[in-house]
C-alpha positions as CSV (number, residue, x, y, z in Angstrom):
1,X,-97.3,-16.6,-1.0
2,X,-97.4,-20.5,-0.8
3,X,-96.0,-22.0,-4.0
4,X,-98.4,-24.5,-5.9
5,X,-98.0,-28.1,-5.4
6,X,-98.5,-30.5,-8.3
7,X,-98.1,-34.6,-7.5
8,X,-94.3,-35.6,-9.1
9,X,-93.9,-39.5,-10.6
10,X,-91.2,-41.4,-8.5
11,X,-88.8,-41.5,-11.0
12,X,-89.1,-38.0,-11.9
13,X,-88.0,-37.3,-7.6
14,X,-85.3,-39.5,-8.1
15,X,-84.4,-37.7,-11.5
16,X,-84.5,-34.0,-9.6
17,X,-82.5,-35.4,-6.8
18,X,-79.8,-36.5,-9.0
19,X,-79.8,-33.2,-11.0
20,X,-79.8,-31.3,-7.6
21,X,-76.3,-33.5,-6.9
22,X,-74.9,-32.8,-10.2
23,X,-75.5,-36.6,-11.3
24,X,-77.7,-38.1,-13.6
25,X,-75.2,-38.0,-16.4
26,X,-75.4,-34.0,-16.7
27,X,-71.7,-32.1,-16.4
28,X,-70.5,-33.1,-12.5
29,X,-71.4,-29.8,-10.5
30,X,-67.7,-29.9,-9.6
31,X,-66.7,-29.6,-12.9
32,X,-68.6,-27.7,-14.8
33,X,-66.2,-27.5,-17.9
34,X,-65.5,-30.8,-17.8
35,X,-67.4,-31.7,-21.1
36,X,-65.3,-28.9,-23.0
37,X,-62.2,-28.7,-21.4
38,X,-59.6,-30.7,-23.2
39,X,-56.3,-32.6,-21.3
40,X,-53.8,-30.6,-23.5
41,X,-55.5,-27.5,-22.6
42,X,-54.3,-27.6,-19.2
43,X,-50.9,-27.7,-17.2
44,X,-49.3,-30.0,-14.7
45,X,-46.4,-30.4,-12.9
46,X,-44.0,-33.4,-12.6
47,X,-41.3,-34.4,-9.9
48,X,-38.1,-35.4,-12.8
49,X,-36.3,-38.7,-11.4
50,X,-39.0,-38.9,-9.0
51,X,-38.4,-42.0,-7.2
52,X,-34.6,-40.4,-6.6
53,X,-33.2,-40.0,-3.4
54,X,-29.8,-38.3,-2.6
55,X,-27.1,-40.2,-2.6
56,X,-25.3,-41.7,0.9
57,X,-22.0,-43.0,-0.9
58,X,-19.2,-41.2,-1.4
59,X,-19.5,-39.6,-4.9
60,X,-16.4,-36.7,-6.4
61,X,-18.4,-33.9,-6.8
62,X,-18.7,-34.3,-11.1
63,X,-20.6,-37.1,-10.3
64,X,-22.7,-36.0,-7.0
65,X,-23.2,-32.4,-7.6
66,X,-25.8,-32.9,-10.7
67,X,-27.8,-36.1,-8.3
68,X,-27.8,-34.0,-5.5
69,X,-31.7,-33.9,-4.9
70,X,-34.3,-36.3,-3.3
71,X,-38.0,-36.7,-3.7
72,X,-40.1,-38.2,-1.0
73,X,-42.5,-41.1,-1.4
74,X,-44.9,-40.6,-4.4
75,X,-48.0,-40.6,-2.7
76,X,-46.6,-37.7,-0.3
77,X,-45.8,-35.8,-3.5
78,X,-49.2,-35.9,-4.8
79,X,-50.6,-35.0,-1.6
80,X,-48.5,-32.6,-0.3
81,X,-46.1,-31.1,-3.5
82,X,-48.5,-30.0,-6.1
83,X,-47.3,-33.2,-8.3
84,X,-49.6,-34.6,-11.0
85,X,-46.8,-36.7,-12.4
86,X,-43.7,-38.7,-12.2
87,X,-40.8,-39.4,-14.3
88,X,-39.2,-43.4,-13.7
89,X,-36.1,-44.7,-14.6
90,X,-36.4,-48.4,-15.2
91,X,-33.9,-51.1,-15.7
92,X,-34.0,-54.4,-17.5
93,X,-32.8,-57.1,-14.5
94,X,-32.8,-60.3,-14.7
95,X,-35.7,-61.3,-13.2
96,X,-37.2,-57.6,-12.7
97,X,-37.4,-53.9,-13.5
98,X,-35.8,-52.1,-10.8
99,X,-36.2,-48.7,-10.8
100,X,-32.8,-46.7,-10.2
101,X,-30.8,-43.7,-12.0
102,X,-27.3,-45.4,-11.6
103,X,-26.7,-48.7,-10.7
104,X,-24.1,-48.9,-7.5
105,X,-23.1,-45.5,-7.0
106,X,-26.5,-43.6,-7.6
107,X,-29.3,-46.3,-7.1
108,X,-31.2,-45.2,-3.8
109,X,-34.7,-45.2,-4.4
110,X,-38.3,-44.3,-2.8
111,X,-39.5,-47.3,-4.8
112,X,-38.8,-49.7,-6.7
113,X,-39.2,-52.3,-8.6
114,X,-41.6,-50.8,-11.3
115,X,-44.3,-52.4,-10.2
116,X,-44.6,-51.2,-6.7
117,X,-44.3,-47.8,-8.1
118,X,-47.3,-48.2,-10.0
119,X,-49.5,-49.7,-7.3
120,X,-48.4,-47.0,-4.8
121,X,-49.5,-44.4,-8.0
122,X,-53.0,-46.5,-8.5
123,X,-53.9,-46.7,-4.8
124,X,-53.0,-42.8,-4.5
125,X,-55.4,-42.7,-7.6
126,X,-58.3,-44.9,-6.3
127,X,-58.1,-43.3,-2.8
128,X,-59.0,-39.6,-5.0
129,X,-61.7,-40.2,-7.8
130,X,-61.8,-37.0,-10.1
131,X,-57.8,-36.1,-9.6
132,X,-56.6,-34.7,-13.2
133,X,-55.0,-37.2,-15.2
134,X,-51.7,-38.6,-13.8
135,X,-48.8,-38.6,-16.2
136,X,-46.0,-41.1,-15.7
137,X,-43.1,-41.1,-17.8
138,X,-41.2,-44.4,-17.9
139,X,-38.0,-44.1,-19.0
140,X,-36.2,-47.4,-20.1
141,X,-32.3,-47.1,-19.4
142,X,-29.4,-48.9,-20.8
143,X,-25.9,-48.4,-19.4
144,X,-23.2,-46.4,-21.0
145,X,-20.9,-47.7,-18.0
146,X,-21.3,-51.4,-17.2
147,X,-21.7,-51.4,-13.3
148,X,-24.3,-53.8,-12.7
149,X,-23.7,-57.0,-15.1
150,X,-26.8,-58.9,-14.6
151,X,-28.5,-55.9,-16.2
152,X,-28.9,-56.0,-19.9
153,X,-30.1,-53.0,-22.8
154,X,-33.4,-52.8,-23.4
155,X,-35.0,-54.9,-26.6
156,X,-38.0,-55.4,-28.2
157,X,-39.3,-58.4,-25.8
158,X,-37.5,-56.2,-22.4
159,X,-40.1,-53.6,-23.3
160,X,-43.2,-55.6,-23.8
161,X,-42.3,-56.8,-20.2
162,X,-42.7,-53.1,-19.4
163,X,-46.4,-53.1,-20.9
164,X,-47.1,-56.4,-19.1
165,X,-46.1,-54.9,-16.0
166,X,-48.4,-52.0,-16.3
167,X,-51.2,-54.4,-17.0
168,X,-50.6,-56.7,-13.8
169,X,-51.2,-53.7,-11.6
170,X,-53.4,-51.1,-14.0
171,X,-56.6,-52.1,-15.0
172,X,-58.1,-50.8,-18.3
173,X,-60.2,-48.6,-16.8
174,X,-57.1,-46.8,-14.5
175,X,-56.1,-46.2,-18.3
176,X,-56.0,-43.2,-20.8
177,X,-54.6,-45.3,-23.8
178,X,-53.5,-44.0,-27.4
179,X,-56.4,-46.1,-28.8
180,X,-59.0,-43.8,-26.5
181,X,-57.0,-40.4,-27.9
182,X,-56.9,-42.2,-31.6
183,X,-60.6,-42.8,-31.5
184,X,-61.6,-43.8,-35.0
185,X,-59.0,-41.5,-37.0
186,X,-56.2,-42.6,-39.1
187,X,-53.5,-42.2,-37.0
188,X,-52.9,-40.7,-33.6
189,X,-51.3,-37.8,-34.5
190,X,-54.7,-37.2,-36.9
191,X,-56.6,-37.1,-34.0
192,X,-54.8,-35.1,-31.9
193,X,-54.3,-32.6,-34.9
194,X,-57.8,-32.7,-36.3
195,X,-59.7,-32.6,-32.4
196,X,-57.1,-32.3,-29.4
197,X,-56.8,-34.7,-26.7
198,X,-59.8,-36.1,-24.8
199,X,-62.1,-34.0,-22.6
200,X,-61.0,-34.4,-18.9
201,X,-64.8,-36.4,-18.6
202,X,-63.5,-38.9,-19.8
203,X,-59.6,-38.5,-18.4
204,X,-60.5,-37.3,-15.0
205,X,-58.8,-40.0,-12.7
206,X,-56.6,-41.9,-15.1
207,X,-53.4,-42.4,-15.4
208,X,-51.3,-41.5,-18.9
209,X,-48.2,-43.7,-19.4
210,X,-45.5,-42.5,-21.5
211,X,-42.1,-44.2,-22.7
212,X,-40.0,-41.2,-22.4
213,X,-37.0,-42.5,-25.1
214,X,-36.2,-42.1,-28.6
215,X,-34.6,-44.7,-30.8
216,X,-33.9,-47.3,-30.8
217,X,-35.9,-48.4,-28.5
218,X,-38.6,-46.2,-29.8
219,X,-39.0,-47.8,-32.6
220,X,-38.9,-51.5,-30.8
221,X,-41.8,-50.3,-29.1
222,X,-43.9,-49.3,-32.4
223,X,-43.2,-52.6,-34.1
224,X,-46.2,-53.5,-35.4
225,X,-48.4,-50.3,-34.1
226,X,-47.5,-47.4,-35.6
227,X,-50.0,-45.7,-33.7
228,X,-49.5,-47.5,-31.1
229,X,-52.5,-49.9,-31.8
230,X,-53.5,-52.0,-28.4
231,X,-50.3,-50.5,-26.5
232,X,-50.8,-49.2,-22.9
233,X,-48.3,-46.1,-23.1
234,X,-47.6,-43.0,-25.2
235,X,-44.1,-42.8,-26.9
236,X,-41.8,-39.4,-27.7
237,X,-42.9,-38.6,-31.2
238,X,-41.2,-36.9,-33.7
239,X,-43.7,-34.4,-34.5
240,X,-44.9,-36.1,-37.6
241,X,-44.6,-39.8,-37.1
242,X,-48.3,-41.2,-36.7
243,X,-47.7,-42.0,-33.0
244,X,-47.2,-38.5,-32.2
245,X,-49.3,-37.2,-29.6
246,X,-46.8,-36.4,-26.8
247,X,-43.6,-34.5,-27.4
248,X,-40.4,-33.8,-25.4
249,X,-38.4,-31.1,-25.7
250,X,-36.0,-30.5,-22.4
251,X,-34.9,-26.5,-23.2
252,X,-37.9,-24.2,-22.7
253,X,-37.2,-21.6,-25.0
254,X,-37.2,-23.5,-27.8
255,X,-39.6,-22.1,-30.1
256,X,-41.4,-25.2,-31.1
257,X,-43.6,-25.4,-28.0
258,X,-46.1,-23.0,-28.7
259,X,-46.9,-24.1,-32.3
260,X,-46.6,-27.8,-30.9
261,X,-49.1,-27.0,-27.8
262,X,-51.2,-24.9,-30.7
263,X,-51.6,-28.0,-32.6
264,X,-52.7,-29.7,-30.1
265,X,-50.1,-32.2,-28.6
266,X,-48.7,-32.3,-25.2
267,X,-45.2,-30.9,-25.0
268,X,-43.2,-32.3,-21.8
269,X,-40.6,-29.6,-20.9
270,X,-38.1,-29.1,-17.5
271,X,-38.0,-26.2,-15.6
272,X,-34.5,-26.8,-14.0
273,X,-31.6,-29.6,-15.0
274,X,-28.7,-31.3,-13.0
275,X,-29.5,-28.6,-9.9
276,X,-27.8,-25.6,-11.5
277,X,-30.9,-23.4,-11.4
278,X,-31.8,-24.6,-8.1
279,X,-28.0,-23.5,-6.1
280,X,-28.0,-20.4,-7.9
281,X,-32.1,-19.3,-7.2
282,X,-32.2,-18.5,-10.7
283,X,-35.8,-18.8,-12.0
284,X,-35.3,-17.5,-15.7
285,X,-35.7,-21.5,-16.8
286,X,-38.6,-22.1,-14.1
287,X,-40.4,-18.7,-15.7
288,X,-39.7,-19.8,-19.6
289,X,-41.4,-23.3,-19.0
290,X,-44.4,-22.3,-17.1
291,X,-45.0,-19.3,-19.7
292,X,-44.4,-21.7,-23.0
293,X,-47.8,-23.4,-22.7
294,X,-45.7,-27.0,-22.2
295,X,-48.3,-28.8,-20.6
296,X,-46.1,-30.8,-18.6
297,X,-43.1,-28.9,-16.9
298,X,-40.8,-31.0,-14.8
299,X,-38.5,-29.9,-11.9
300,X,-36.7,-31.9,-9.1
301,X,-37.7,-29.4,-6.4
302,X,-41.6,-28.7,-6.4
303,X,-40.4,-27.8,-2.9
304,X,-37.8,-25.8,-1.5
305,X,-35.0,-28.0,-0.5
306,X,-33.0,-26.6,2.6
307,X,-29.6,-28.4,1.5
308,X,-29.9,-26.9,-1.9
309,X,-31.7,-23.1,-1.4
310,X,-34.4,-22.5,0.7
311,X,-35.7,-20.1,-2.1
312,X,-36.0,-21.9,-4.9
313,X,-38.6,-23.9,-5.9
314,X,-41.2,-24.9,-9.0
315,X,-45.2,-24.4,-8.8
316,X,-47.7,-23.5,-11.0
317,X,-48.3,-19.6,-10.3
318,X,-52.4,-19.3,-9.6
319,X,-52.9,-23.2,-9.7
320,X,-52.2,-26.1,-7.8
321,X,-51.8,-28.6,-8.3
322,X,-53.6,-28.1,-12.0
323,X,-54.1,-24.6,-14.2
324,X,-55.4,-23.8,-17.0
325,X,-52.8,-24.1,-20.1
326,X,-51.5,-20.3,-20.8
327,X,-52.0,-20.7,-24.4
328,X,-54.5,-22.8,-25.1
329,X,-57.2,-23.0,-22.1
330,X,-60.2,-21.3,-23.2
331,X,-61.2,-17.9,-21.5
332,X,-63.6,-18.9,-19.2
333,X,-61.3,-21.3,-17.6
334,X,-60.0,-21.6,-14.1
335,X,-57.7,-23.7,-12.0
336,X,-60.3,-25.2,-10.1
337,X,-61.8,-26.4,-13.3
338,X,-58.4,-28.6,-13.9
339,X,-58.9,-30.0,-9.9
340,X,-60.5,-28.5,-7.4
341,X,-58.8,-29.6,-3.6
342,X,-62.4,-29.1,-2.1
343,X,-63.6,-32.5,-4.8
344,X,-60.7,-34.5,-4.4
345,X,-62.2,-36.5,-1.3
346,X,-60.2,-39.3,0.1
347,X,-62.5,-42.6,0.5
């Protein structure tokens, strides 16, 4: 039986054809949970020291032995490692910030300074509209040895230089800022407590800075913000400072977590440390961090490395390179919801 035919308005074709593509501002067909679906109710994976590469000089083994890992390029660990997020080491230079974990004897690097790390990161990200948020953790590092004297410790101007170098390459819209999480509430951590993180709508394809350090220079970075008011990155928080949105805590089975990631923040946790876990293909750490509901667990070896154990390695069981968050994800949720592969199309 022939259906009826009734004459349609233009605007009202071009209004079905969008709706048939999933566009016209309705949830992206992709995505379908996008709307509900909050960042901390998911989990990601980040390569730790990830611009490290194994050291070529000689090294006695107390100091080798726990730097004895390597990471290739960033953009080859997003593509090809399950990665949604780095951790970098930067140092205050004279007239830079190099990116290294030891200066002289442990400094080998897929990328450096801090700024070419960040434009290899944004053209990864602009290459792959809808990937699920990228966290970078910048880590600003002082020396306990001196072995590099034109390097100094990190003050209060050294790390607005750090937020000036994000903004030379990141443009506010790469962004997923603590004013966008703080919306109109008091405080960031009110927000975060009251009504979670954004909705990955509105975080799908950003990039989530964090300065992973605690005082002092923690608290040179909050001068004047308290909740980090105008500042491009995230800090640490101490659970119940008004900045606190993201949390680290390194051992996981400490019992915090799963209250934290029940109360809404983002808890960054590592799955293996200094390569013990890794030489002795012990996976009880791996298994405690991807069960704790941190929502950002951090390994050096998302891959297998054959000069370390061919065995071990860290991935998100059911999910890559995104899953829903084991204790907070709502029921209906499924990795593909986080990123689906089959949407992630290169331009």
């Amino acid at each position: 039986m022939r259906r009826a035919s009734f004459p349609v308005a233009a605007g009202s074709v071009l209004a079905l054809a969008l709706a048939a593509c999933g566009g016209g501002g309705g949830k992206p067909e992709a995505y379908p949970l996008d709307d509900t679906l909050r960042v901390n109710e998911i989990q990601l994976l980040n390569s730790h020291n990830s611009y490290h590469l194994r050291p070529t000089v000689p090294l006695p083994p107390f100091i080798y032995d726990p730097v004895d890992y390597t990471h290739p390029p960033l953009d080859q660990q997003l593509d090809n490692e399950g990665i949604r997020g780095f951790e970098l080491d930067v140092f205050n230079g004279p007239d830079g910030l190099p990116v290294a974990h030891t200066p002289v004897i442990d400094a080998e690097t897929n990328c450096t300074p801090f700024e070419e790390c960040l434009r290899v990161i944004k053209a990864w990200s602009d290459a792959h509209p809808g990937h699920a948020p990228l966290f970078v953790l910048v880590e600003p590092k002082n020396q306990s040895i001196v072995l590099e004297p034109l390097f100094h410790d990190f003050d209060g101007p050294a790390l607005r230089r750090l937020d000036d170098a994000i903004t030379s390459v990141l443009q506010p819209s790469d962004i997923l800022t603590p004013d966008e999480v703080r919306g109109d509430a008091p405080t960031l951590r009110d927000a975060v407590r009251d009504r979670g993180w954004p909705a990955l709508e509105s975080a799908r394809g950003k990039i989530v800075l964090v300065l992973l350090k605690g005082d002092p220079e923690r608290s040179l970075y909050l001068e004047g913000r308290p909740s980090l008011e105008g500042a491009p990155m995230f800090v640490t928080a101490e659970e119940d400072a008004p900045s606190a949105a993201f949390i680290k805590i390194d051992e996981p089975d400490d019992p915090r977590i799963p209250r934290l990631v029940r109360e809404n923040f983002i808890v960054r946790t590592r799955a293996d440390a200094d390569v013990v876990e890794a030489r002795a293909n012990d996976v009880t750490r791996r298994d405690l961090a991807l069960s704790s509901g941190a929502q950002i667990v951090s390994t050096d070896f998302p891959v297998p490395d054959p000069v370390i154990s061919a065995e071990y390695s860290v991935q998100l069981p059911g999910g890559k390179p995104g899953r829903c968050n084991p204790l907070k994800a709502p029921k209906d949720c499924r990795p593909v919801d986080v990123e689906n592969p089959e949407h992630l199309k290169k331009r």
